[in-house]
N, C-alpha and C positions, 0 to 999 in steps of 0.2 A: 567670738561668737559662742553662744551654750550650745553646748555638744554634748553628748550622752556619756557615763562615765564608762571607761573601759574596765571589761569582766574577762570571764570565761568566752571563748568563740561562740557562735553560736551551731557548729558543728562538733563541739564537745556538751554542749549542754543534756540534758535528760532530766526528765519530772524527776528525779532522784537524785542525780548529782549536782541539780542548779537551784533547788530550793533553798533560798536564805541567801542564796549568792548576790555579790552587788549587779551582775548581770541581769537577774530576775527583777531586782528592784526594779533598774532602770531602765527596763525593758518595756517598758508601755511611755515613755519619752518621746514625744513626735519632734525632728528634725526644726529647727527656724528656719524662716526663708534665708535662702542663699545667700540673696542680697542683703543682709541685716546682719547687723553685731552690734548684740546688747549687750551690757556689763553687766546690769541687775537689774535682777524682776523681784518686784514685791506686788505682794496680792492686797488687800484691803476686803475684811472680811466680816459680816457679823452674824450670832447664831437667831436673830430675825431679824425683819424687815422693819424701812422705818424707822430708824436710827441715825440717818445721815451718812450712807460709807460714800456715794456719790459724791458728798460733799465734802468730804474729809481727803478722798484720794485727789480730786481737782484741787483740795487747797493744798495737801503737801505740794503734787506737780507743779502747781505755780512755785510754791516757796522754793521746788528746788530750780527751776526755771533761771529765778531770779540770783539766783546762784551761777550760774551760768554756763548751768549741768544743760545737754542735751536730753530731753524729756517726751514721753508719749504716754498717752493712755491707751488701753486697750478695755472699751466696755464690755463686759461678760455679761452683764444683766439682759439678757436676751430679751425678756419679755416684758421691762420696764425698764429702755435706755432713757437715759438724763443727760448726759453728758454732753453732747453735741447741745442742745439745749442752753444749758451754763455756758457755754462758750461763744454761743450766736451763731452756729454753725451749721446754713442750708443747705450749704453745695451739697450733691452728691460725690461719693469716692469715684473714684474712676480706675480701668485697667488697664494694664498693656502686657506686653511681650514677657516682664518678669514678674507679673504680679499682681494684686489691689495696691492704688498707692494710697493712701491717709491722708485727711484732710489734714489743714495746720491751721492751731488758731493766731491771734493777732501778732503772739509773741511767740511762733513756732514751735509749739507743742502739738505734736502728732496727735489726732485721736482717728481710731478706728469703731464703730459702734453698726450695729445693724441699723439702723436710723440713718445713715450715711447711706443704704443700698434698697430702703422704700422705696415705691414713687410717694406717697406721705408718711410722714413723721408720727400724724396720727391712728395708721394703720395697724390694729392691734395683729400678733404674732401671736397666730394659734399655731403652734408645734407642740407634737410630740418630744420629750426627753433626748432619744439619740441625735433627732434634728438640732436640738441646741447645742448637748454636746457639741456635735461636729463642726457649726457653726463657731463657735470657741475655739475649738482646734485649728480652724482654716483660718481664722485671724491671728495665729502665732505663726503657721506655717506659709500663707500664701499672701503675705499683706507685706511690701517693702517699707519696713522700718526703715532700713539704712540703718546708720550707727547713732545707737543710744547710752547713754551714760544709765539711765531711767528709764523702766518701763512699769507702771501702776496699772495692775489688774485692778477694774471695780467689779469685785464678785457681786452674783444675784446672793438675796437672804439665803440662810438655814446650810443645809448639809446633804442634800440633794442632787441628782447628777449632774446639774454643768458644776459647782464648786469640789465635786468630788472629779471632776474630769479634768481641770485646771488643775488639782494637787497631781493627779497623776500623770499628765501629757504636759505640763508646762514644769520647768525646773526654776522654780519660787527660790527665791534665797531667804525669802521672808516672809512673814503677816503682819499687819496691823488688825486689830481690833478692834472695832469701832461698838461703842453701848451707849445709856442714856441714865440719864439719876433717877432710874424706877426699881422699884420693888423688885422685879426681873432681871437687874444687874447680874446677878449671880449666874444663874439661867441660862442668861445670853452669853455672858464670857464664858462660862466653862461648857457649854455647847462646841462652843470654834474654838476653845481653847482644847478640849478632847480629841475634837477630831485633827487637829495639826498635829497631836501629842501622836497619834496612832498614823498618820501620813509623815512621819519626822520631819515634817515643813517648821525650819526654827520661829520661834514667834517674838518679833522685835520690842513690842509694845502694847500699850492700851490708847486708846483715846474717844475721853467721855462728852459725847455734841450733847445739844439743849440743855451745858451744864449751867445755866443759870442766866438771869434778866438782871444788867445793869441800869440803876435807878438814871435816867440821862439830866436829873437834876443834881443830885447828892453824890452818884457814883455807887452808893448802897448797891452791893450784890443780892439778890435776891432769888432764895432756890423756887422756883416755883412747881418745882416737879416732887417737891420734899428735901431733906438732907441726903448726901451722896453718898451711896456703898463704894462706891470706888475704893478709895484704900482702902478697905477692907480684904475685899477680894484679890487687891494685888498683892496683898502681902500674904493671903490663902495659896496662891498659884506661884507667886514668885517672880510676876513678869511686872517690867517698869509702868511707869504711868507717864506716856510723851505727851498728854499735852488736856487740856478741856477747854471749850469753844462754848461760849453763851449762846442767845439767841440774840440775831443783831440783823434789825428790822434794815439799817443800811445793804447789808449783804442778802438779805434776800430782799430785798430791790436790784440787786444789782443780777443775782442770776435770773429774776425772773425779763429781766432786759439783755439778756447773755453776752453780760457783761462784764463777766468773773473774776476776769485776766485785773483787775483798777481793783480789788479788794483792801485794805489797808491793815486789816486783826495782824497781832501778831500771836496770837494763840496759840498756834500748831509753829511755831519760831522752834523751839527749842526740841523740839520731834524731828523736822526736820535736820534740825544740827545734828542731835543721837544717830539719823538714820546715816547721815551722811558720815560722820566719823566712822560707824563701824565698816562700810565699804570704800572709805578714801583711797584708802594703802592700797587695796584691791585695785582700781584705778591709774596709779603712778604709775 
């Protein structure tokens, strides 16, 4: 289970002698539900919207699913969930005695999303900021995972209070980054790449969606966004490049039938691998 790391008591602490301490750090960490033990939480991040992180977090999940890792999502995007969506997923969550428990999709991967707790899907969510905050909190602490090998936040865009309430209430092992082959590449990764750098949330990767249209005649790759900054920038910051995903008219037929779990790409393959090698051992 994530547990908060052990400091100073909190009967020795003082504005003065718990400044900089790992207790001050970890001191705004909200508790997991009881009943849950998760290995790793990776977030899925980008510095705007409209890039695909929705689509990117449900594909790793799946990839790592079929691996035969225990897997959940937990949607953060408060105010534009997806996710249940992609998966086909109407039921509502339901409670009991210890808990919210998650729906499961076909191939039992947990998801939790407020979209699960409408009475419609379509109902927009006018909240104020600590409202969603805390809604984001209450889905790590009061929602029965059970035991996860995986658990994939899909943060909402930018840098803003719920992704700013996730780096600090939820103990992330990691980010991915999600961007697009625009002008903006830069922009966008070093937005969520600064602010992970200032919340020490490690950052695992990049991965660039809409990176291209394969010719379904010739196979001709085709940028039609322009030529990619991506390596550029990754070799500006220093962080890998897990993976880039085209646009593949199959697959979005397939989530707009939430249908997601049958996708075939193997695009994000080797993202997957990288994430999964550097927590395996963790695991054993």
């Amino acid at each position: 289970m994530k547990e908060k790391e052990k400091g100073c008591s909190d009967s020795e602490c003082t504005k003065e002698s718990c400044e900089g301490c790992e207790h001050s750090k970890q001191s705004m960490l909200e508790d997991l539900n009881q009943y849950s033990n998760i290995k790793n939480v990776i977030g899925v991040v980008s510095g705007k919207g409209g890039v695909g992180k929705s689509f990117v977090t449900a594909m790793i999940a799946v990839l790592m699913s079929r691996k035969g890792y225990k897997v959940g999502i937990l949607d953060a995007d408060i105010t534009g969930p997806s996710i249940p969506k992609m998966f086909g997923i109407t039921r509502k969550a339901m409670g009991n005695e210890l808990g919210i428990i998650p729906e499961s999709t076909a191939n039992n991967i947990k998801i939790m999303s407020v979209n699960l707790l409408l009475d419609k899907e379509d109902a927009p969510v006018i909240w104020r900021g600590p409202i969603l905050a805390n809604t984001v909190k209450q889905f790590w602490t009061e929602v029965v995972w059970e035991d996860l090998d995986y658990l994939f936040i899909d943060m909402p865009p930018g840098t803003g209070d719920v992704p700013l309430t996730v780096f600090q209430s939820i103990p992330l092992d990691g980010i991915v980054i999600v961007t697009s082959p625009q002008d903006l590449v830069s922009m966008i990764v070093k937005k969520a790449y600064n602010m992970a750098k200032m919340m020490n949330i490690p950052i695992l990767g990049l991965v660039e969606n809409m990176s291209y249209v394969k010719c379904p005649d010739c196979g001709k790759k085709i940028n039609i966004f322009g030529e990619s900054k991506l390596n550029d920038i990754s070799k500006e910051i220093g962080i890998d490049i897990l993976g880039r995903i085209p646009i593949d008219p199959v697959i979005a037929q397939l989530v707009d039938e939430g249908d997601f779990e049958r996708f075939s790409c193997d695009c994000l393959m080797e993202a997957a691998e990288k994430i999964n090698n550097k927590f395996a051992n963790e695991m054993v």
